[in-house]
TIDO-30475 format. One line per 4 residues: their letters; for each residue y, z, x of N, C-alpha, C. Coordinates in nm, 2 decimals, padded with zeros to 4 digits, m for minus. Example, Ala and Ser with C-alpha at 12.3 -4.5 7.8 and 13.67 -1.06 7.14 Angstrom:
as) m00.57:00.78:01.32:m00.45:00.78:01.23:m00.33:00.78:01.32  m00.22:00.71:01.28:m00.11:00.71:01.37:00.00:00.79:01.29;
REM end
This chain:
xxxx) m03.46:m02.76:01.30:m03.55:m02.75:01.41:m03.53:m02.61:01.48  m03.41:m02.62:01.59:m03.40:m02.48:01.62:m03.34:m02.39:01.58  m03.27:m02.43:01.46:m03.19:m02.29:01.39:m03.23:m02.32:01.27  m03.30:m02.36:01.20:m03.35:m02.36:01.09:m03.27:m02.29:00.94;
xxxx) m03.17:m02.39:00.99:m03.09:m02.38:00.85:m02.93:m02.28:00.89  m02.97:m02.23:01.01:m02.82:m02.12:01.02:m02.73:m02.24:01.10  m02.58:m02.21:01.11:m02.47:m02.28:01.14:m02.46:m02.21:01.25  m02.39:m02.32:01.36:m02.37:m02.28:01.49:m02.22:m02.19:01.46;
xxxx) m02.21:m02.09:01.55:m02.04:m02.01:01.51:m02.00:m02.10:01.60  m01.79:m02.08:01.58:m01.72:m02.18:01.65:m01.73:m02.10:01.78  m01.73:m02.13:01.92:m01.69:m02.09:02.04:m01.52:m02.07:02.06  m01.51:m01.94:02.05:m01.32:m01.95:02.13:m01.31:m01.90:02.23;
xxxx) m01.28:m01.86:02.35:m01.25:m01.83:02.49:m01.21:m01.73:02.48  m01.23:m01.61:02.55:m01.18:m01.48:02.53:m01.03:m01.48:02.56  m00.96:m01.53:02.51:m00.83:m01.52:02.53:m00.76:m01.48:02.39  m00.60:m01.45:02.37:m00.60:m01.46:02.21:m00.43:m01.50:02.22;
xxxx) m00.37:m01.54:02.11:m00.24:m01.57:02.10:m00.21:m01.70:02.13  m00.10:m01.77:02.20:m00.09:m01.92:02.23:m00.14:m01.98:02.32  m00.23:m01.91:02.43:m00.26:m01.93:02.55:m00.46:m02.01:02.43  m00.47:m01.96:02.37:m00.61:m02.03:02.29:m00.61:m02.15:02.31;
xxxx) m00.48:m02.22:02.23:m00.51:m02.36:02.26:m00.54:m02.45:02.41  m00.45:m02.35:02.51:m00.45:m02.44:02.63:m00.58:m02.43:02.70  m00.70:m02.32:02.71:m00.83:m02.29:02.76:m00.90:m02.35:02.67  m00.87:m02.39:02.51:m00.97:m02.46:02.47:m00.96:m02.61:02.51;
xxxx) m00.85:m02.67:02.56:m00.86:m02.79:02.56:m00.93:m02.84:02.74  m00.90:m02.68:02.78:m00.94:m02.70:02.95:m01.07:m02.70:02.94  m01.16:m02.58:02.86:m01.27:m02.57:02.81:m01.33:m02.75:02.79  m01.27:m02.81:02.72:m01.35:m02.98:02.71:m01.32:m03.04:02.79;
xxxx) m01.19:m03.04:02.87:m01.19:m03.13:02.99:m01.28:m03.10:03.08  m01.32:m02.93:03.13:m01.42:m02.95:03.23:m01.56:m02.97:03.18  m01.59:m02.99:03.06:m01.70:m03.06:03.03:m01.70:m03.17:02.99  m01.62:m03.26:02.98:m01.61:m03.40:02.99:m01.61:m03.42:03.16;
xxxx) m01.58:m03.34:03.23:m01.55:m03.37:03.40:m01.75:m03.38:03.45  m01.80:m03.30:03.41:m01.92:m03.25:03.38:m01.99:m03.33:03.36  m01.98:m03.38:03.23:m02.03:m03.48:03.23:m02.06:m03.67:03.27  m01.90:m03.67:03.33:m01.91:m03.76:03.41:m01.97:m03.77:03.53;
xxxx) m01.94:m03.63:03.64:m02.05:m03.63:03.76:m02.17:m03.67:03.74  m02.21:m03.63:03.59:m02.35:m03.66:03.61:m02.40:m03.81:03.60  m02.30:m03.82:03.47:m02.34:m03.98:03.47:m02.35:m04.07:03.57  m02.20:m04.00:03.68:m02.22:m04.10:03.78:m02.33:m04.14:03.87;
xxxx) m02.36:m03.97:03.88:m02.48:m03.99:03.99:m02.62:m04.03:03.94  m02.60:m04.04:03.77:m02.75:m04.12:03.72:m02.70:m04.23:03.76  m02.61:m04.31:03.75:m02.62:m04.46:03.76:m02.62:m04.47:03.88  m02.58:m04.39:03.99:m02.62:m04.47:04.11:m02.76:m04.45:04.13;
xxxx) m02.83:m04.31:04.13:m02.98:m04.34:04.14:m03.02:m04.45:04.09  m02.97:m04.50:03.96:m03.04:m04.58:03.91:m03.03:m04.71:03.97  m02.89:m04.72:04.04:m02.88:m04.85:04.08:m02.97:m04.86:04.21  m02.97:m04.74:04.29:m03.03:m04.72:04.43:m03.18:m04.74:04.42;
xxxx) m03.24:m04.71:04.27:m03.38:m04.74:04.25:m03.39:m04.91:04.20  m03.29:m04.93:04.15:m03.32:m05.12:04.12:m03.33:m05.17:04.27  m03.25:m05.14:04.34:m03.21:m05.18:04.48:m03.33:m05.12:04.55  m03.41:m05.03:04.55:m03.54:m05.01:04.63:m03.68:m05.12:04.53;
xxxx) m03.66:m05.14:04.42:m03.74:m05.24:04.37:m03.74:m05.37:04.38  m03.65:m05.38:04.40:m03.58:m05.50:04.41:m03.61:m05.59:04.58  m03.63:m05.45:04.63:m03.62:m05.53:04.80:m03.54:m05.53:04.88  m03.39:m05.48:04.86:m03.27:m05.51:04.88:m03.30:m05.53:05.02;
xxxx) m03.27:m05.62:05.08:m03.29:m05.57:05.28:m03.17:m05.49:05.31  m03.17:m05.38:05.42:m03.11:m05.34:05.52:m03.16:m05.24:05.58  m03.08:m05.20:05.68:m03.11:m05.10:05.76:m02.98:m04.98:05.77  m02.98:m04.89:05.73:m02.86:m04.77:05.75:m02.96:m04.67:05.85;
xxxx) m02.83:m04.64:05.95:m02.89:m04.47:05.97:m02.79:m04.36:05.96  m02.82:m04.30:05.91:m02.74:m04.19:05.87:m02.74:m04.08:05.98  m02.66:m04.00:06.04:m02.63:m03.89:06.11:m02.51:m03.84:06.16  m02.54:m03.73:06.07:m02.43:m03.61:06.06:m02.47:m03.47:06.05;
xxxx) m02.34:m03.43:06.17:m02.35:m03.25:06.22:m02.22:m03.19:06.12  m02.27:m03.12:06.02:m02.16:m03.06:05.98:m02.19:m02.90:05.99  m02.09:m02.82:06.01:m02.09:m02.73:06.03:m02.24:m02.60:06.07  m02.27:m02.71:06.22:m02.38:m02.66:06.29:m02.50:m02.72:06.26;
xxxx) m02.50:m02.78:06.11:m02.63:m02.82:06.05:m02.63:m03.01:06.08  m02.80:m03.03:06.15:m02.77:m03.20:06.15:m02.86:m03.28:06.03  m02.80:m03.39:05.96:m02.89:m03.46:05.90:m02.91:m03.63:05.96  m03.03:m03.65:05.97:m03.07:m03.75:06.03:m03.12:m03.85:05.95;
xxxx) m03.12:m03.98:05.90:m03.21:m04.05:05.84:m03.17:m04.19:05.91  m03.32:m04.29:05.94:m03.28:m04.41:06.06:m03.38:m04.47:05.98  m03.34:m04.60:05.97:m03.37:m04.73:05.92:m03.40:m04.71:05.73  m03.30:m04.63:05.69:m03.31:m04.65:05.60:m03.26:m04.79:05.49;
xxxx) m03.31:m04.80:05.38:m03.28:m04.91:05.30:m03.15:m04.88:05.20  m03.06:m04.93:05.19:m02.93:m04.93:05.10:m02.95:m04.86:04.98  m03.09:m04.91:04.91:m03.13:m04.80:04.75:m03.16:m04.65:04.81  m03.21:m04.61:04.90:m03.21:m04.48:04.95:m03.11:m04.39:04.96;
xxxx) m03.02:m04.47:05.03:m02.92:m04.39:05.07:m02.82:m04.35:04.93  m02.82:m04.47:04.87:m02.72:m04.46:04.74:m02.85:m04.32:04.67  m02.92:m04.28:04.69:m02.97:m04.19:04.57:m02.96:m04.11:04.65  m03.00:m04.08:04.77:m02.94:m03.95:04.84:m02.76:m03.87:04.81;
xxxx) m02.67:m04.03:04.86:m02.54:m03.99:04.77:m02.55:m03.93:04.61  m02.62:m03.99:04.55:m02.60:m03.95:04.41:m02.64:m03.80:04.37  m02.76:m03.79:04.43:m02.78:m03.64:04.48:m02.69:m03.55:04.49  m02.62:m03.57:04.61:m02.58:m03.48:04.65:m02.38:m03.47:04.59;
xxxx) m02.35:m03.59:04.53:m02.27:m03.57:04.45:m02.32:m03.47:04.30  m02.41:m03.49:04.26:m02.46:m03.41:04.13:m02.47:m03.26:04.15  m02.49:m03.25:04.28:m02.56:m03.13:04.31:m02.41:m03.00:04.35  m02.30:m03.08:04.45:m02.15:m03.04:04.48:m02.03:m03.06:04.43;
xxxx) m02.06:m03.17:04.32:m01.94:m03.16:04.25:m01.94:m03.10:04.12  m02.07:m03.06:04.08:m02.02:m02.99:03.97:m01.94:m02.90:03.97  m01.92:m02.81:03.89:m01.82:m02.73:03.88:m01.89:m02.63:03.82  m01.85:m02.46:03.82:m01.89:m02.37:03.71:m01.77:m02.28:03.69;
xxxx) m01.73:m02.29:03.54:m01.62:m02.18:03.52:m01.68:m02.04:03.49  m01.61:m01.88:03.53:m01.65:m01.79:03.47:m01.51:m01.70:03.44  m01.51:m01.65:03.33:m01.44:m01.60:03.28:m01.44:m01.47:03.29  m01.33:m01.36:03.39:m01.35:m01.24:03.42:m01.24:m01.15:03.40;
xx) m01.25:m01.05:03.29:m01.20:m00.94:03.23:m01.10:m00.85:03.35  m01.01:m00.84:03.34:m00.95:m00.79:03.44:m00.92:m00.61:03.40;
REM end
Protein backbone atom coordinates (compact mmCIF):
# COMPACT_ATOMS: atom_id res chain seq x y z
CA UNK A 1 0.00 0.00 0.00
CA UNK A 2 2.27 2.69 1.14
CA UNK A 3 5.60 1.47 0.38
CA UNK A 4 4.90 -0.58 -2.24
CA UNK A 5 7.19 -3.27 -1.88
CA UNK A 6 10.23 -1.35 -0.10
CA UNK A 7 11.20 -2.53 3.65
CA UNK A 8 10.98 -0.28 6.47
CA UNK A 9 14.90 0.48 7.73
CA UNK A 10 15.48 -0.52 11.44
CA UNK A 11 15.32 2.77 13.67
CA UNK A 12 18.45 3.08 16.19
CA UNK A 13 18.80 6.23 18.39
CA UNK A 14 21.54 8.43 17.60
CA UNK A 15 23.63 7.06 20.19
CA UNK A 16 26.43 4.36 19.49
CA UNK A 17 28.44 1.76 21.69
CA UNK A 18 26.70 0.16 24.83
CA UNK A 19 24.58 2.92 25.78
CA UNK A 20 22.27 1.62 22.21
CA UNK A 21 20.75 -0.90 24.06
CA UNK A 22 19.60 1.05 27.09
CA UNK A 23 17.71 4.11 24.73
CA UNK A 24 16.39 1.39 22.68
CA UNK A 25 14.60 -0.22 25.34
CA UNK A 26 13.62 3.39 26.81
CA UNK A 27 12.68 4.18 23.25
CA UNK A 28 9.59 1.20 23.76
CA UNK A 29 8.92 1.92 27.19
CA UNK A 30 7.90 5.48 26.34
CA UNK A 31 5.82 4.25 23.72
CA UNK A 32 4.18 1.65 25.44
CA UNK A 33 3.64 4.58 28.31
CA UNK A 34 2.06 6.33 25.17
CA UNK A 35 0.14 4.14 24.41
CA UNK A 36 -1.42 3.46 27.53
CA UNK A 37 -2.44 7.17 28.22
CA UNK A 38 -4.31 6.83 25.37
CA UNK A 39 -6.00 3.90 25.83
CA UNK A 40 -6.89 5.10 29.07
CA UNK A 41 -8.46 8.10 28.23
CA UNK A 42 -10.42 6.20 25.29
CA UNK A 43 -12.03 4.04 27.75
CA UNK A 44 -13.05 6.54 29.97
CA UNK A 45 -14.63 8.61 27.24
CA UNK A 46 -16.08 5.67 26.37
CA UNK A 47 -17.34 4.77 29.59
CA UNK A 48 -18.39 8.61 30.24
CA UNK A 49 -20.35 8.31 26.81
CA UNK A 50 -22.22 4.84 28.00
CA UNK A 51 -22.88 6.86 31.22
CA UNK A 52 -24.35 9.95 29.24
CA UNK A 53 -26.58 7.31 27.26
CA UNK A 54 -27.39 5.49 29.63
CA UNK A 55 -28.96 8.31 31.92
CA UNK A 56 -26.62 7.97 34.65
CA UNK A 57 -28.39 10.59 37.24
CA UNK A 58 -26.21 13.17 38.98
CA UNK A 59 -25.25 16.40 39.50
CA UNK A 60 -21.25 17.49 39.84
CA UNK A 61 -20.00 21.02 39.73
CA UNK A 62 -16.80 21.53 39.00
CA UNK A 63 -14.67 24.73 39.97
CA UNK A 64 -11.28 25.37 39.85
CA UNK A 65 -8.66 28.43 39.96
CA UNK A 66 -5.48 27.30 38.96
CA UNK A 67 -2.85 29.48 38.38
CA UNK A 68 -5.06 32.70 37.76
CA UNK A 69 -7.13 30.71 35.30
CA UNK A 70 -10.99 29.62 36.52
CA UNK A 71 -12.89 26.61 35.16
CA UNK A 72 -16.40 26.38 35.90
CA UNK A 73 -18.91 23.55 35.11
CA UNK A 74 -22.45 23.28 37.37
CA UNK A 75 -24.92 20.58 37.26
CA UNK A 76 -23.05 18.55 35.32
CA UNK A 77 -23.83 14.65 34.72
CA UNK A 78 -21.04 11.97 35.88
CA UNK A 79 -20.52 10.77 31.87
CA UNK A 80 -19.43 14.47 31.29
CA UNK A 81 -17.20 15.01 33.63
CA UNK A 82 -15.36 11.49 33.18
CA UNK A 83 -14.71 12.69 29.36
CA UNK A 84 -13.62 16.02 30.30
CA UNK A 85 -11.02 13.97 32.68
CA UNK A 86 -10.17 11.83 29.83
CA UNK A 87 -9.45 14.76 27.81
CA UNK A 88 -7.46 16.38 29.60
CA UNK A 89 -5.38 13.36 30.80
CA UNK A 90 -4.79 12.53 26.86
CA UNK A 91 -4.03 15.89 26.19
CA UNK A 92 -1.04 16.42 29.63
CA UNK A 93 0.10 13.30 30.08
CA UNK A 94 1.54 12.54 27.16
CA UNK A 95 4.92 12.83 26.85
CA UNK A 96 7.37 13.99 23.85
CA UNK A 97 11.07 12.90 23.73
CA UNK A 98 13.65 14.91 21.59
CA UNK A 99 16.87 14.03 21.07
CA UNK A 100 19.60 16.95 21.05
CA UNK A 101 23.19 16.91 19.71
CA UNK A 102 25.37 18.53 22.03
Amino acid sequence: MFLKGKKLKKFYPPVSGKEIGFWTKLMYLHFLYNIFIILAGGGFIFWGSWMIVKGVKGEIDWIINLFGNKSSLYNATPGVLLIIVALILILFARSKVEYKKK
